[in-house]
N, C-alpha and C positions, 0 to 999 in steps of 0.2 A: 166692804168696809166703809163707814161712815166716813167722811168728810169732815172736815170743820174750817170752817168760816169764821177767820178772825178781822173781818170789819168789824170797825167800832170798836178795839178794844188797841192794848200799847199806845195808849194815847190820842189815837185818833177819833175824830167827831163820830160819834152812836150814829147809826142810820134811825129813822123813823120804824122803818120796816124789823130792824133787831130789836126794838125798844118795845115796839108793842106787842115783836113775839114772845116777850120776856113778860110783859102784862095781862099776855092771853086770856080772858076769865074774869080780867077785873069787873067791877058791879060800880059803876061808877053815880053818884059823885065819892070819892074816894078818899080818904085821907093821905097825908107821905107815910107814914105808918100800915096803911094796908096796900102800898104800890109794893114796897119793901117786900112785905110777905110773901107777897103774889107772885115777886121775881124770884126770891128765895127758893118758894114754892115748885117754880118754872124751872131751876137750875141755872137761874143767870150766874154770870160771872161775879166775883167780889166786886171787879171793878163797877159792874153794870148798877151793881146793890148800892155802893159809893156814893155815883151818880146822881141816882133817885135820892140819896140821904141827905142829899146837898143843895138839893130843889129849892127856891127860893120860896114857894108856897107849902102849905101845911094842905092844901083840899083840893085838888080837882072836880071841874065837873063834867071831863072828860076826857079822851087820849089827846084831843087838841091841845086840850089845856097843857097835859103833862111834857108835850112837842114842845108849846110855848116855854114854858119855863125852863125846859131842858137848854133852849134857844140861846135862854138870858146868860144861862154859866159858863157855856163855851165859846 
């Protein structure tokens, strides 16, 4: 039986590690509209989907970036 691993989620700070399992595939430089998808994609959580919708940037030019700004809103 699988596990699940709820870091990062009820409110508490997204790990790096959750975030970018959630963007696994991305083709970056990336718009917020194609992280979305990619998480959606992934089965991330609503909350995780939120998150990214909330970004303060519209483009990435890479998972750094997307850390960075993930950074600024929590």
């Amino acid at each position: 039986m699988a596990q699940h691993n709820s870091a990062g989620q009820s409110g508490k700070r997204l790990s790096p590690i959750e975030l970018q399992k959630h963007l696994k595939g991305t083709n970056y430089p990336a718009s917020k509209q194609d992280l979305v998808q990619r998480a959606q994609d992934n089965k991330a959580s609503s909350e995780i989907v939120e998150k990214i919708r909330t970004l303060p940037a519209d483009s990435f030019n890479s998972p750094k970036d997307v850390m960075k700004a993930l950074g600024q809103t929590e």
